[in-house]
GUPAGU-916224 format. One record per residue (C-alpha): x negated, y, z; chain; residue number from 1; residue in one letter. Coordinates in nm, 4 decimals. Layout:
% residues N
<node><u>X</u><v>Y</v><w>Z</w><chain>A</chain><n>NUM</n><res>A</res></node>
...
***
This chain:
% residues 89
<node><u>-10.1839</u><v>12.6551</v><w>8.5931</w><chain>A</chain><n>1</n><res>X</res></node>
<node><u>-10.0582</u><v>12.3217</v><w>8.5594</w><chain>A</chain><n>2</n><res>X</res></node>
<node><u>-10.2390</u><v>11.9872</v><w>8.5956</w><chain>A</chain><n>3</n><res>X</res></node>
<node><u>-10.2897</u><v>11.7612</v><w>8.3127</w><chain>A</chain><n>4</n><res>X</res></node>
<node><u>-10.3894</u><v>11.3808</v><w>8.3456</w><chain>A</chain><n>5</n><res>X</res></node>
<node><u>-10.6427</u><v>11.2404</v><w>8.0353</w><chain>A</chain><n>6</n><res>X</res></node>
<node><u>-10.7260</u><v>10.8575</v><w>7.9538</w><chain>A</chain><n>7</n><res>X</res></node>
<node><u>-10.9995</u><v>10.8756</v><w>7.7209</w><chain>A</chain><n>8</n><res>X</res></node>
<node><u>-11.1166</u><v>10.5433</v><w>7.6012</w><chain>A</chain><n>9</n><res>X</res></node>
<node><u>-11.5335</u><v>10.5615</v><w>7.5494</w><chain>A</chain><n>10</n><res>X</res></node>
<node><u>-11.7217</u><v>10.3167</v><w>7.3380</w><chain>A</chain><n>11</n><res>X</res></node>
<node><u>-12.0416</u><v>10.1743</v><w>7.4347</w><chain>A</chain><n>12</n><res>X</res></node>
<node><u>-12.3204</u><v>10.1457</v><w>7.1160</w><chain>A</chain><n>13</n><res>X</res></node>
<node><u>-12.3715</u><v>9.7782</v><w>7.2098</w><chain>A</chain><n>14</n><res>X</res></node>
<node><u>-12.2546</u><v>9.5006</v><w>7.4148</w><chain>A</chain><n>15</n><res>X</res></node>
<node><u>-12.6325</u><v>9.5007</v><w>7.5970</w><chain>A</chain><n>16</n><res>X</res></node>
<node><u>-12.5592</u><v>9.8465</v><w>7.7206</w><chain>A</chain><n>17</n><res>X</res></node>
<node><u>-12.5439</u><v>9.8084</v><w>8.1435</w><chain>A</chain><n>18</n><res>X</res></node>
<node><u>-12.1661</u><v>9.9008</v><w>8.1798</w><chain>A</chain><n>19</n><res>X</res></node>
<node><u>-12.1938</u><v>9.9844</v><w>8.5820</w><chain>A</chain><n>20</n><res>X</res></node>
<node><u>-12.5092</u><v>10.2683</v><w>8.5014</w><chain>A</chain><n>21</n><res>X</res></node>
<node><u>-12.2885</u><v>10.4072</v><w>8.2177</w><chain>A</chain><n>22</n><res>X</res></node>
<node><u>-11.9396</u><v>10.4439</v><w>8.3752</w><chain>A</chain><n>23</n><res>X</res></node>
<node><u>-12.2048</u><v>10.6326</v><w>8.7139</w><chain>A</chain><n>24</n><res>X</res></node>
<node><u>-12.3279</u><v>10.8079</v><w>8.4370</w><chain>A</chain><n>25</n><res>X</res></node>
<node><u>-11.9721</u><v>10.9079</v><w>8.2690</w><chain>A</chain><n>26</n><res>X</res></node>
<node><u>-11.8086</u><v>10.9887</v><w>8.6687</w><chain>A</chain><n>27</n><res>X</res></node>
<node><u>-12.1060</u><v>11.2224</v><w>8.7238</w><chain>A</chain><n>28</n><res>X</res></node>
<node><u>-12.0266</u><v>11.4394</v><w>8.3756</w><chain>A</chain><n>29</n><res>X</res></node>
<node><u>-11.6787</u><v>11.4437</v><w>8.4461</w><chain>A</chain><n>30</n><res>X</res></node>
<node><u>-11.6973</u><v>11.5793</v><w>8.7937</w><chain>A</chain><n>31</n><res>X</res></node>
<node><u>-11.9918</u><v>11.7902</v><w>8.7134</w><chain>A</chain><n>32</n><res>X</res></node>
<node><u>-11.7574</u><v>11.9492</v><w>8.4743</w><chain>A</chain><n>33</n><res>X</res></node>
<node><u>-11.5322</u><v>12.0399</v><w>8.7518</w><chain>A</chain><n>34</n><res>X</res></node>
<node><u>-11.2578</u><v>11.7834</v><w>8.6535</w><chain>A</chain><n>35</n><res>X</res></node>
<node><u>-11.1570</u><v>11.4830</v><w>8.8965</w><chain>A</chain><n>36</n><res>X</res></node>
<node><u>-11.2491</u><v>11.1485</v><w>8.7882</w><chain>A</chain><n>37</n><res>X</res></node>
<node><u>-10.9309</u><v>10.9713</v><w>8.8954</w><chain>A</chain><n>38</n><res>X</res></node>
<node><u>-11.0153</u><v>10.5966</v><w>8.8036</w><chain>A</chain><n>39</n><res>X</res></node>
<node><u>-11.2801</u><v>10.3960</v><w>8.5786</w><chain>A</chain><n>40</n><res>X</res></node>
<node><u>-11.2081</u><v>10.0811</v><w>8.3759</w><chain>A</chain><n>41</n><res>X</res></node>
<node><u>-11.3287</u><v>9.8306</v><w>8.1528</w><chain>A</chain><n>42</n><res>X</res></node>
<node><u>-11.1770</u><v>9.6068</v><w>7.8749</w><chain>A</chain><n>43</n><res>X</res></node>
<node><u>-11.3035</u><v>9.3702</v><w>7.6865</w><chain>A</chain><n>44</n><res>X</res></node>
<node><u>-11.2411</u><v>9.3807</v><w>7.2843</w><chain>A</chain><n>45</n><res>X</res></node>
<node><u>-11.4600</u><v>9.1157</v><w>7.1359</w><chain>A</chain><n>46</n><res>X</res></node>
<node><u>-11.7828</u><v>8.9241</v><w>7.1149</w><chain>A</chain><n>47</n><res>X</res></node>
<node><u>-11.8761</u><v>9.0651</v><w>7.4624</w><chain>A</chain><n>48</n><res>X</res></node>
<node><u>-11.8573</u><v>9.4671</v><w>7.4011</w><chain>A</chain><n>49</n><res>X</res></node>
<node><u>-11.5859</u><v>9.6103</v><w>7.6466</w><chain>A</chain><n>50</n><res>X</res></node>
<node><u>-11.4346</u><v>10.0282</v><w>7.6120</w><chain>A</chain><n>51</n><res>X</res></node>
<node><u>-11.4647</u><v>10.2071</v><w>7.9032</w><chain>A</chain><n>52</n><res>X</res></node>
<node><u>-11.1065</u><v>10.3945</v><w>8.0091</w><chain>A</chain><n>53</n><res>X</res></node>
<node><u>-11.1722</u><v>10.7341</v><w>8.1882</w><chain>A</chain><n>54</n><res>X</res></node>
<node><u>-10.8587</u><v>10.8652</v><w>8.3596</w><chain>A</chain><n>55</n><res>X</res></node>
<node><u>-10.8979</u><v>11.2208</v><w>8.4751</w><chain>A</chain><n>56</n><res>X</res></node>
<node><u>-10.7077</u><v>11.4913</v><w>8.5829</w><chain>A</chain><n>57</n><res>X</res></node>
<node><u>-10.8191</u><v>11.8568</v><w>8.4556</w><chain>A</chain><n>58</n><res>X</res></node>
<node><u>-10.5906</u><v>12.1793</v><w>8.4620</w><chain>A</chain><n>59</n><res>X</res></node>
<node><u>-10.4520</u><v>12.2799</v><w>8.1567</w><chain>A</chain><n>60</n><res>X</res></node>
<node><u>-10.6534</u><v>12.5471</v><w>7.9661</w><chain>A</chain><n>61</n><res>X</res></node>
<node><u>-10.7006</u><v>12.6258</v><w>7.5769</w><chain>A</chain><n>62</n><res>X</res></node>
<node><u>-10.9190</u><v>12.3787</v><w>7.4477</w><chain>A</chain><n>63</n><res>X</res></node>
<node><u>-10.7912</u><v>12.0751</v><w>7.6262</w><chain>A</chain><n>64</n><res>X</res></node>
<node><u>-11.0193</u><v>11.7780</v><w>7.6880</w><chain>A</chain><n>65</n><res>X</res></node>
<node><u>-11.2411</u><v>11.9217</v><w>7.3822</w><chain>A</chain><n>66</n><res>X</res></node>
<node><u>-11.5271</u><v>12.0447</v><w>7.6141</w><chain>A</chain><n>67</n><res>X</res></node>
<node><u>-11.5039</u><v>11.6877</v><w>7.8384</w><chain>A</chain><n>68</n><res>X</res></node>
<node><u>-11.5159</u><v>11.5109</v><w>7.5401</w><chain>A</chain><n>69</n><res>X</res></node>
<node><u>-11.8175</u><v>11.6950</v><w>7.3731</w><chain>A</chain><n>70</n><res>X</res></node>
<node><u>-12.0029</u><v>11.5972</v><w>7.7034</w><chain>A</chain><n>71</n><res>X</res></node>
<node><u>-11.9106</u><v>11.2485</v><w>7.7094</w><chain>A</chain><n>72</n><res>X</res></node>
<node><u>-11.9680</u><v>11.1611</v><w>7.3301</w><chain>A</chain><n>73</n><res>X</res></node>
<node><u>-12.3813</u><v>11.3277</v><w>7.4168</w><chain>A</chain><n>74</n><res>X</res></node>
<node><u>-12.4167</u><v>11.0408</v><w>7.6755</w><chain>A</chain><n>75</n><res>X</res></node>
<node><u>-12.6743</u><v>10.8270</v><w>7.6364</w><chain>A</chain><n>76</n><res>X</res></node>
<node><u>-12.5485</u><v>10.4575</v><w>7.5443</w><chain>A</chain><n>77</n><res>X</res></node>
<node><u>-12.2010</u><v>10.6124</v><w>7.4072</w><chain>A</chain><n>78</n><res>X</res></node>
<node><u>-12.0475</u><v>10.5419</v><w>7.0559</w><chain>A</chain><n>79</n><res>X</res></node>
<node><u>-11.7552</u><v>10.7458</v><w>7.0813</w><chain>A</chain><n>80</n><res>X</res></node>
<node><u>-11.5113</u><v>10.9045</v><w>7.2767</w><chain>A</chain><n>81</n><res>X</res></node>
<node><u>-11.1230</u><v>10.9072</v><w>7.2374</w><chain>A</chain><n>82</n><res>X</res></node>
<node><u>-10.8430</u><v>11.0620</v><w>7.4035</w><chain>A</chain><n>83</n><res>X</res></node>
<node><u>-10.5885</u><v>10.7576</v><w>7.4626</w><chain>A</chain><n>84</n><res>X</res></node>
<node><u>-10.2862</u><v>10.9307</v><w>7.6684</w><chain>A</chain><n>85</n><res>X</res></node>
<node><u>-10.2502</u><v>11.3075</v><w>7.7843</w><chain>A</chain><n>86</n><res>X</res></node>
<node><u>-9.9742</u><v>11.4244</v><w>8.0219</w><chain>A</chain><n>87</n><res>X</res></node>
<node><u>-9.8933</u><v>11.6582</v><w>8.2913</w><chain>A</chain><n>88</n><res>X</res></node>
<node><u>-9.9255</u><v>11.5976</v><w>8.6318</w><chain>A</chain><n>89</n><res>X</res></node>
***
Protein backbone atom coordinates (compact mmCIF):
# COMPACT_ATOMS: atom_id res chain seq x y z
CA UNK A 1 0.00 0.00 0.00
CA UNK A 2 1.08 3.37 -0.54
CA UNK A 3 1.93 6.10 2.00
CA UNK A 4 -0.08 9.13 2.34
CA UNK A 5 1.11 12.40 4.20
CA UNK A 6 -1.99 14.48 6.22
CA UNK A 7 -1.78 18.20 7.67
CA UNK A 8 -4.73 18.51 9.71
CA UNK A 9 -5.12 21.86 11.29
CA UNK A 10 -6.83 21.33 15.09
CA UNK A 11 -8.52 24.10 16.95
CA UNK A 12 -8.12 24.66 20.51
CA UNK A 13 -11.71 25.70 22.51
CA UNK A 14 -9.87 28.70 24.01
CA UNK A 15 -6.82 30.69 23.97
CA UNK A 16 -6.24 29.54 27.97
CA UNK A 17 -5.98 26.00 26.79
CA UNK A 18 -1.98 24.86 27.67
CA UNK A 19 -0.87 24.37 23.96
CA UNK A 20 2.45 22.13 24.93
CA UNK A 21 -0.06 19.38 27.13
CA UNK A 22 -2.44 19.39 24.09
CA UNK A 23 -0.13 18.95 21.05
CA UNK A 24 1.60 15.65 23.91
CA UNK A 25 -1.80 14.85 24.07
CA UNK A 26 -2.62 14.99 20.10
CA UNK A 27 1.22 13.03 19.26
CA UNK A 28 0.15 10.28 21.69
CA UNK A 29 -3.46 9.62 19.69
CA UNK A 30 -1.84 9.78 16.53
CA UNK A 31 0.84 7.27 17.19
CA UNK A 32 -1.38 5.22 19.34
CA UNK A 33 -3.37 4.90 16.23
CA UNK A 34 -0.49 3.37 14.51
CA UNK A 35 0.19 6.45 12.25
CA UNK A 36 3.61 8.49 12.49
CA UNK A 37 3.40 11.85 13.86
CA UNK A 38 5.83 13.53 11.47
CA UNK A 39 5.92 17.21 12.89
CA UNK A 40 3.74 19.52 15.34
CA UNK A 41 3.08 23.25 14.90
CA UNK A 42 1.49 26.21 16.10
CA UNK A 43 0.09 29.47 14.53
CA UNK A 44 -1.24 32.16 15.83
CA UNK A 45 -4.75 33.58 14.32
CA UNK A 46 -5.89 36.28 16.65
CA UNK A 47 -6.41 37.70 20.09
CA UNK A 48 -3.96 35.04 21.44
CA UNK A 49 -5.71 31.56 20.24
CA UNK A 50 -3.15 29.72 17.90
CA UNK A 51 -4.33 26.17 15.46
CA UNK A 52 -2.33 23.44 16.01
CA UNK A 53 -0.93 21.79 12.43
CA UNK A 54 -0.54 17.93 12.71
CA UNK A 55 1.50 16.51 9.82
CA UNK A 56 1.34 12.76 9.67
CA UNK A 57 2.02 10.12 7.51
CA UNK A 58 -0.58 7.05 7.48
CA UNK A 59 -0.87 4.34 4.62
CA UNK A 60 -3.56 4.68 2.40
CA UNK A 61 -6.69 2.62 3.30
CA UNK A 62 -10.60 3.22 2.71
CA UNK A 63 -11.63 5.68 5.03
CA UNK A 64 -8.71 8.02 4.89
CA UNK A 65 -7.87 10.25 7.84
CA UNK A 66 -11.72 9.73 8.95
CA UNK A 67 -10.82 7.39 11.92
CA UNK A 68 -7.61 9.92 12.98
CA UNK A 69 -9.80 12.61 12.82
CA UNK A 70 -12.75 11.10 14.90
CA UNK A 71 -9.98 10.59 17.62
CA UNK A 72 -8.58 13.91 17.52
CA UNK A 73 -11.91 16.00 17.41
CA UNK A 74 -12.82 13.61 21.16
CA UNK A 75 -9.68 15.30 22.71
CA UNK A 76 -10.11 17.08 25.54
CA UNK A 77 -9.44 20.99 24.95
CA UNK A 78 -10.18 20.50 21.00
CA UNK A 79 -12.71 22.60 18.92
CA UNK A 80 -12.28 21.01 15.75
CA UNK A 81 -10.30 19.16 13.52
CA UNK A 82 -9.56 19.78 9.74
CA UNK A 83 -7.74 18.12 7.11
CA UNK A 84 -5.53 21.06 5.49
CA UNK A 85 -3.34 19.12 2.70
CA UNK A 86 -3.35 15.27 1.79
CA UNK A 87 -0.77 13.70 -0.56
CA UNK A 88 1.18 10.68 -1.24
CA UNK A 89 4.36 9.98 -0.04
Amino acid sequence: MAKVIAKLKVMPVSPEVDRERLKERIKEAVENMGVRCLNILEEPLAFGLYAIYVLVEMEEKEGGTEPLEKELSGLEDVESVEVVEVSLA
